[in-house]
TIMARLUM-791713 format. One record per residue: x, y, z of N, C-alpha, C, O in turn. Coordinates in steps of 0.1 Angstrom, whole numbers, plus 5000, padded with zeros to 4 digits. Each point is the difference from the previous one (the first is absolute). Example, Ala and Ser with C-alpha at 12.3 -4.5 7.8 and 13.67 -1.06 7.14 Angstrom:
2
513249435078499150125000500950125000501050005007 498650114986500950115000499250115008500550115001 
This chain:
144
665379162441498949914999500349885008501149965001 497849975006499849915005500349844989500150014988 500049865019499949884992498749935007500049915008 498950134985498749925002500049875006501149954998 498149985007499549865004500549924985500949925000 498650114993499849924984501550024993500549914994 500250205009501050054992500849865009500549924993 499550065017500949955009499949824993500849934995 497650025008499849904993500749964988500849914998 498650214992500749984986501549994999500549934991 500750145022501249904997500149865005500349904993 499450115021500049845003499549924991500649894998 498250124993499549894990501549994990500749904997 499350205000501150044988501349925003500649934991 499950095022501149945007499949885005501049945005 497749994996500349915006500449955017500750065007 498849854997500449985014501049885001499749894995 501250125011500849885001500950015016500850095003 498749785007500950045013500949905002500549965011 499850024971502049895005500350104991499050064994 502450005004501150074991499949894987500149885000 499750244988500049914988501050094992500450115004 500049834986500650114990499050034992499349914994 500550255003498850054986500849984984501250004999 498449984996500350024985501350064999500749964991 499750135015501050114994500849945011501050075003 499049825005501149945010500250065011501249995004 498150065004500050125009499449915011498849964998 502150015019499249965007499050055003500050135000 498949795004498450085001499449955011500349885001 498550175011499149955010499450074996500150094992 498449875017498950095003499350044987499749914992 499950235005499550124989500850064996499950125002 501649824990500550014995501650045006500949994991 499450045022500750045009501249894998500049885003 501350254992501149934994501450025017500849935004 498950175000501150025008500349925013499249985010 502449944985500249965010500049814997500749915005 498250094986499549864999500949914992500550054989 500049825016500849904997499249884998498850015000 501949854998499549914999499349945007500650045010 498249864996499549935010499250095011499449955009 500750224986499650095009498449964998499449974989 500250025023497749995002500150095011500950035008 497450024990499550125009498849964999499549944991 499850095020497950005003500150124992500950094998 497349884994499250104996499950135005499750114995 500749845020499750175006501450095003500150125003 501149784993501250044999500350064983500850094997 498349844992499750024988499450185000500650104997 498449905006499150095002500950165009499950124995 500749845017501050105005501150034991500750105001 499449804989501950084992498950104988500250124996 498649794999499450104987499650115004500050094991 499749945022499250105002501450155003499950125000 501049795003501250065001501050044987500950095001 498649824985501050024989498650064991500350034988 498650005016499250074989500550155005500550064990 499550005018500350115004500750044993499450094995 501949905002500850034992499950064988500350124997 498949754994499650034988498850114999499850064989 499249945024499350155002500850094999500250044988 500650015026501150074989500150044996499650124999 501049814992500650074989499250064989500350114995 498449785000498750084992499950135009499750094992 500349955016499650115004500950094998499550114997 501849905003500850055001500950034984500650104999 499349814992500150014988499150064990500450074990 498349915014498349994991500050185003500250045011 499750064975499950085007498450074990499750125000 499849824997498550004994498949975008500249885001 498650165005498649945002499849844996499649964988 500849955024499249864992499049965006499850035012 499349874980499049975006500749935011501250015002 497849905006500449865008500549914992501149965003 498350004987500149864991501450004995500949924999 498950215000501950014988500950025013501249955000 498450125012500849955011500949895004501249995001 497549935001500449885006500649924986500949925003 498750104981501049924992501450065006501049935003 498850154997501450064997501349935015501349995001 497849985006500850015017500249804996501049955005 498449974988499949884998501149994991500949925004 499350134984501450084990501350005008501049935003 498550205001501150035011500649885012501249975001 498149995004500349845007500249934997499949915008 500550034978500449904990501450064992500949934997 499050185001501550034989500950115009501150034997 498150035018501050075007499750154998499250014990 501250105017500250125002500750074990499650084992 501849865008500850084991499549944982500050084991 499849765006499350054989499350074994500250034988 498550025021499150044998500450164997499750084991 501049925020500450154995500750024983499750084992 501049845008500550024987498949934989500749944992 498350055006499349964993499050114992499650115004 500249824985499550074987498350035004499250084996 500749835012498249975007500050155006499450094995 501749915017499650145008500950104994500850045009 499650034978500250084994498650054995499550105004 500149844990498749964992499250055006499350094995 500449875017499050025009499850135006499050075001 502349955005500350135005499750144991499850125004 500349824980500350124992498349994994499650054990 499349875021499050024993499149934988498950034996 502049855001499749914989499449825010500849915001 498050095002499649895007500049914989500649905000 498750124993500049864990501350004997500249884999 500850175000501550004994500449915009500649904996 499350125017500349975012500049855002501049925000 497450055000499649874996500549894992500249895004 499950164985500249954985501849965012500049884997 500550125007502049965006499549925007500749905001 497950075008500349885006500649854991501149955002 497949994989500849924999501149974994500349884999 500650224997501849985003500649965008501249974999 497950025015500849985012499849854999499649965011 500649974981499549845001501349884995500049904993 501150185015501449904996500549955014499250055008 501449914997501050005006501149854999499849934991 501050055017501349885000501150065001501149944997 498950175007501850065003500450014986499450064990 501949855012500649984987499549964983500250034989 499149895021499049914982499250035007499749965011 499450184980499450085002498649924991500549954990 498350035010499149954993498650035008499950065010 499049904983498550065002499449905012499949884997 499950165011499449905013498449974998499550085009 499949894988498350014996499550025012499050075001 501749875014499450075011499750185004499250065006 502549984984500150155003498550034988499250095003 500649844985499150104988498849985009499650115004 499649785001499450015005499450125010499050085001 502249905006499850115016499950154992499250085005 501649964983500050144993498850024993499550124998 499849754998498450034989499150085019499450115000 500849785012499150035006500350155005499050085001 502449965003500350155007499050094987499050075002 501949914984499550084995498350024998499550114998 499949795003498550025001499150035013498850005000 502050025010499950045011500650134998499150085002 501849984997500550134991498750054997499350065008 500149924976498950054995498849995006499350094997 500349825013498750035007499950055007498950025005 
């Protein structure tokens, strides 16, 4: 499957634009749509340098929904899933109870794990309301 016009939107809103290096919640240098590699302190990029690394780090997370997903999904649950996937990583996802679930045919089961995914801080691990947020919207983007 493809990542729609909208699917693409829906992470950048999700993620955010930012073209100085910030640290996210979980302490992780960050530019652009979310684009961690490489990024240090004081690092700035143009929009269209923003726009060239996302269009470069969504891929990825296509990917691997494709490559993991082994059920019929709509678009909607697609693109949640590729926005998931671009926020918690590849190899989570793989090990996750969401795409057990899913794979084995249980969509609402499936659904119902997004918002678990709404911790992060490394060490002092706690509930980010940015992450519950972003999991209310994947998952209702999931269901529609």
């Amino acid at each position: 499957m493809h990542l729609s016009e909208n699917g693409r939107l829906l992470i950048m809103r999700l993620e955010g634009g930012r073209l100085r290096a910030y640290q996210c919640r979980a302490g992780i240098w960050t530019i652009g749509y979310g684009h961690t590699e490489g990024v240090k302190p004081g690092d700035k990029i143009s929009l269209d340098q923003a726009l060239e690394l996302f269009n470069h780090d969504v891929q990825w997370a296509v990917d691997a929904v494709n490559a993991l997903v082994k059920v019929p999904l709509s678009q909607g649950q697609f693109e949640a899933l590729c926005s998931f996937v671009f926020n918690v990583g590849r190899a989570a996802f793989a090990q996750s109870r969401l795409l057990k679930k899913l794979n084995a045919g249980d969509v609402a089961g499936a659904a119902a794990e997004f918002p678990r995914w709404d911790r992060g801080g490394g060490a002092k691990i706690h509930i980010i309301p940015g992450l519950t947020r972003r999991r209310a919207e994947e998952q209702a983007h999931f269901l529609s």
